[in-house]
MMTF fields as JSON, N, C-alpha, C and O atoms, coordinates in Angstrom:
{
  "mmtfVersion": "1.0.0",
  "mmtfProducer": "UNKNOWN",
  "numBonds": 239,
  "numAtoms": 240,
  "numGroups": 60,
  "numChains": 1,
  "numModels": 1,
  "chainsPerModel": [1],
  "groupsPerChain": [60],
  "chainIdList": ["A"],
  "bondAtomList": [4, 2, 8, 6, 12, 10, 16, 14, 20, 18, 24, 22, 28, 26, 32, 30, 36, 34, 40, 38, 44, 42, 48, 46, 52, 50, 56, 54, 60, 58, 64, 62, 68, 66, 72, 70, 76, 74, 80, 78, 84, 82, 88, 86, 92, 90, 96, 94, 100, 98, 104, 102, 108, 106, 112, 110, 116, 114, 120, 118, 124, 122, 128, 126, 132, 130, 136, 134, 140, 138, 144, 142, 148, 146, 152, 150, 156, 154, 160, 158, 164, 162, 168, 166, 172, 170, 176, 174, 180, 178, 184, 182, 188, 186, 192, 190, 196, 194, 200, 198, 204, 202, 208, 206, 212, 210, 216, 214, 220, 218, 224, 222, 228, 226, 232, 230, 236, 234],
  "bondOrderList": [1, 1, 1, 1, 1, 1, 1, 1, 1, 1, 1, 1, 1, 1, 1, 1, 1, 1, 1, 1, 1, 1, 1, 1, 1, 1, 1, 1, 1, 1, 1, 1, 1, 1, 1, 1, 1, 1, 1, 1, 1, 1, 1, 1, 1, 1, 1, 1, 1, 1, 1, 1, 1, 1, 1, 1, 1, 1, 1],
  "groupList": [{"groupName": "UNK", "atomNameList": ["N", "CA", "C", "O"], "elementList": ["N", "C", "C", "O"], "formalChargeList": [0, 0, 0, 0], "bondAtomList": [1, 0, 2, 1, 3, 2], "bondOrderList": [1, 1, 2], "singleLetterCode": "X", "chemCompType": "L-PEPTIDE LINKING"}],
  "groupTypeList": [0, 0, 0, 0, 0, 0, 0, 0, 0, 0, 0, 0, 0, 0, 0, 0, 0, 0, 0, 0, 0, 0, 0, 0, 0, 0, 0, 0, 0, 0, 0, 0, 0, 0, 0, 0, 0, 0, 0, 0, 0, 0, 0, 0, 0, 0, 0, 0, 0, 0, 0, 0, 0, 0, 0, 0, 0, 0, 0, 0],
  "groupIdList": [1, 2, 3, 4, 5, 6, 7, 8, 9, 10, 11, 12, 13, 14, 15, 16, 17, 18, 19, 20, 21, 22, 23, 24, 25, 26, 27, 28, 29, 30, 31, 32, 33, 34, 35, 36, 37, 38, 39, 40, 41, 42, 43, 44, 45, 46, 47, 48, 49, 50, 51, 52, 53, 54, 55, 56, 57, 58, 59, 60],
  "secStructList": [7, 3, 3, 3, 3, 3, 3, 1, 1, 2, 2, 2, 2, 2, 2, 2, 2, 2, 2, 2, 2, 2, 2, 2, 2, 2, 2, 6, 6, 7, 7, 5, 7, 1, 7, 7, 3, 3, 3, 3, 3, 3, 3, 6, 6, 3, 3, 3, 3, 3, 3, 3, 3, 7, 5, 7, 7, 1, 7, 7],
  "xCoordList": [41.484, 40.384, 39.146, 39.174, 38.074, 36.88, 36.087, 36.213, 35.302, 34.43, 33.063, 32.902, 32.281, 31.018, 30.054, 30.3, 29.449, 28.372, 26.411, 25.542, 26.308, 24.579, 23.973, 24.825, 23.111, 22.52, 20.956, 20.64, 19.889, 18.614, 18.493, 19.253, 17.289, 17.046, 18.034, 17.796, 19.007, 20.371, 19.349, 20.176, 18.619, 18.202, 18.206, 18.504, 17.891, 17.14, 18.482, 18.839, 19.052, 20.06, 21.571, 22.262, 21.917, 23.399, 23.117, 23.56, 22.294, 22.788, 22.584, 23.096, 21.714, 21.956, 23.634, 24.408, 23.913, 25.28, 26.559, 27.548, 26.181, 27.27, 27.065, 27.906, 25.71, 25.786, 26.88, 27.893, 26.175, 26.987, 28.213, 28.495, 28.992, 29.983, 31.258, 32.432, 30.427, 30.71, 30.686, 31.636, 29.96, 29.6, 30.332, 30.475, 30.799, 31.894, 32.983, 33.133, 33.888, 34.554, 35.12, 36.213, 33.997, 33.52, 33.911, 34.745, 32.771, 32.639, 34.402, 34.772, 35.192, 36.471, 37.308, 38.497, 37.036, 38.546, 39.028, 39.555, 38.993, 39.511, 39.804, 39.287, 40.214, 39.995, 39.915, 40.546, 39.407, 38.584, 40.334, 40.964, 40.79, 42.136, 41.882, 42.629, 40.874, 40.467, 39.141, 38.362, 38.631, 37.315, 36.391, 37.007, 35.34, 34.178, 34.479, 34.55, 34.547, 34.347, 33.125, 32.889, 32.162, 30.916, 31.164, 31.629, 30.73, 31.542, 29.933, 29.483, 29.441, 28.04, 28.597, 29.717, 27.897, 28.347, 26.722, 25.571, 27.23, 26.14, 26.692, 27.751, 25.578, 25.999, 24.471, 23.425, 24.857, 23.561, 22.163, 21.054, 22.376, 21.584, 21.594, 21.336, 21.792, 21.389, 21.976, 23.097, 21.69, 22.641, 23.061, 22.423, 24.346, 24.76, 25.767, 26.093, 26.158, 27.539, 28.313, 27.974, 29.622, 30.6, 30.888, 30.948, 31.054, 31.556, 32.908, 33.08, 33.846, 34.935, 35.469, 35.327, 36.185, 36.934, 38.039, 37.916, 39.34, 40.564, 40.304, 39.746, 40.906, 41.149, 42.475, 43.402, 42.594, 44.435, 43.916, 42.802, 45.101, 44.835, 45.159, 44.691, 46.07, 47.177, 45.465, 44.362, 46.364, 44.9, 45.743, 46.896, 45.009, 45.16, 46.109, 46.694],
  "yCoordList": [73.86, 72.945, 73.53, 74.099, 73.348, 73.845, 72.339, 71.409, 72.384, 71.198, 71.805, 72.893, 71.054, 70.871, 69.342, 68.238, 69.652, 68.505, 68.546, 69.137, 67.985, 67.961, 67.171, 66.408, 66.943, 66.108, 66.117, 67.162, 65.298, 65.556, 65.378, 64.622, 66.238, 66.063, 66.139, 67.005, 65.162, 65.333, 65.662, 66.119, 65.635, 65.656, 67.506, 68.19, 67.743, 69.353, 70.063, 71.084, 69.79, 70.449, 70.568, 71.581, 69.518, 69.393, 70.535, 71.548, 70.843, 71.912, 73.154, 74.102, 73.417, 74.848, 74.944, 75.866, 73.664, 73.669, 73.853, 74.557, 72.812, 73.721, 75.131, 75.904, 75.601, 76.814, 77.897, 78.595, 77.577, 78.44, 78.122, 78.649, 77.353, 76.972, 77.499, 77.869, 77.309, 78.442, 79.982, 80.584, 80.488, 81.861, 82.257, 83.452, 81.416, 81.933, 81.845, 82.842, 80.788, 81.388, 82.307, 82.76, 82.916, 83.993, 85.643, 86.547, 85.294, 86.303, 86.624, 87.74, 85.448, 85.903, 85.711, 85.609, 85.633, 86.434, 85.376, 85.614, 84.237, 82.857, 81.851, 82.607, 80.963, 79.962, 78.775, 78.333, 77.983, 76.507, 75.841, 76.237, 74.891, 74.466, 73.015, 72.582, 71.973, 70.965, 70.576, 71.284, 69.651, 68.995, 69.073, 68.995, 69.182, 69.46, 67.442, 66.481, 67.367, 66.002, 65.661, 66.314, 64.744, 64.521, 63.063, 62.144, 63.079, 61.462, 61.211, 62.02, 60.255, 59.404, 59.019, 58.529, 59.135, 58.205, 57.577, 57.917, 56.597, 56.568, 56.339, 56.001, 56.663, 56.245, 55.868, 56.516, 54.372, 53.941, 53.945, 54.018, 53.865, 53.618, 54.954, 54.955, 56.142, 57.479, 58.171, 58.474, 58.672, 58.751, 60.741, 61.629, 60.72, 62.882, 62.323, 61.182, 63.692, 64.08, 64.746, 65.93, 64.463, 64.963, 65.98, 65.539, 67.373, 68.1, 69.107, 69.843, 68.637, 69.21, 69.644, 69.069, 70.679, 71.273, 72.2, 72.879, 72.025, 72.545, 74.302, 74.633, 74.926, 76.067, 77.04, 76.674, 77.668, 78.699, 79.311, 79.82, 79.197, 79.537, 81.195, 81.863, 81.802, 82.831, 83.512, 83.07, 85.289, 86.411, 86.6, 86.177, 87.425, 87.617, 88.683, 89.352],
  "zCoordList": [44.559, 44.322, 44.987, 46.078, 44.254, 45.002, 45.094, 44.298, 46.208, 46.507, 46.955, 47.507, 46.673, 47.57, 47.413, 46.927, 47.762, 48.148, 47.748, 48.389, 46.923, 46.942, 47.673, 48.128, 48.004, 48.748, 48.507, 47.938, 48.754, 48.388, 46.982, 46.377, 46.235, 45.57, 43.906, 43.064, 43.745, 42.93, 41.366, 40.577, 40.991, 39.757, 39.518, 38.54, 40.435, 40.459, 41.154, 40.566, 41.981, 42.96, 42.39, 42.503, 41.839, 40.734, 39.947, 40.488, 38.396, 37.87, 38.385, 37.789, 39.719, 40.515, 40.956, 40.697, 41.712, 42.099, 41.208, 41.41, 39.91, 38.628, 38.611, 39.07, 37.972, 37.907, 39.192, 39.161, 39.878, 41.051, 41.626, 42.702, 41.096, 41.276, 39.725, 39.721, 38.828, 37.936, 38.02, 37.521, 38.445, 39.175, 40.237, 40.499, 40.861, 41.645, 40.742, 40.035, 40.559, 39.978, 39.451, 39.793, 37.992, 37.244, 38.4, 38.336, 39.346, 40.072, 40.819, 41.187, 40.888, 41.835, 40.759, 41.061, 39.608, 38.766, 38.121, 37.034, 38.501, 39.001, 37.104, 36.28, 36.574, 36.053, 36.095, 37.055, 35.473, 35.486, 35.047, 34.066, 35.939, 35.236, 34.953, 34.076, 35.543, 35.189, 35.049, 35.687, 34.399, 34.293, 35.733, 36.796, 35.746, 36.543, 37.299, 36.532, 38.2, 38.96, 39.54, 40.557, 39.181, 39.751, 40.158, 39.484, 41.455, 41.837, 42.724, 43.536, 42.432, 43.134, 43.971, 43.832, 45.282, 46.746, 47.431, 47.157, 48.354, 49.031, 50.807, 51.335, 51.209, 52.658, 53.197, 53.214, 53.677, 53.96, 53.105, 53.633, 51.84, 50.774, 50.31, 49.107, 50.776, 50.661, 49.817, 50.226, 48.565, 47.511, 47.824, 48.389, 47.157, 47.42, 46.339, 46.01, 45.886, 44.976, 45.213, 45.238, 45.49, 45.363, 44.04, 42.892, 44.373, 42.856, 43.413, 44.385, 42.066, 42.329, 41.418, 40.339, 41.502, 39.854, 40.535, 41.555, 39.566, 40.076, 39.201, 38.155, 40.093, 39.803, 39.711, 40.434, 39.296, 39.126, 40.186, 40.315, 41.192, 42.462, 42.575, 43.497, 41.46, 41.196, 40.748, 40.426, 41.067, 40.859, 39.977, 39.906, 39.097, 36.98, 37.393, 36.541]
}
């Protein structure tokens, strides 16, 4: 599983974070084994995203 976190500005910062979260992948050999997870949170009114996507953990 890969994770990260946006925070700030989510309009502008999410598709840098797909992108490069795709790009790794890409870059380590790797495949996409489930759907991209974008989960809205807040803490204390303060909105971030959760992004997560499963990966084949096995090298090709």
């Amino acid at each position: 599983m890969l994770h990260t976190r946006v925070v700030g500005d989510l309009e502008k910062r999410l598709p840098v974070t797909l992108e490069k979260m795709v790009e790794y992948v890409e870059s380590n050999r790797k495949e996409i084994i489930t759907p991209i997870f974008i989960v809205l949170n807040y803490v204390e009114n303060v909105p971030y995203v959760d992004v997560c996507v499963g990966i084949d953990p096995y090298d090709e």
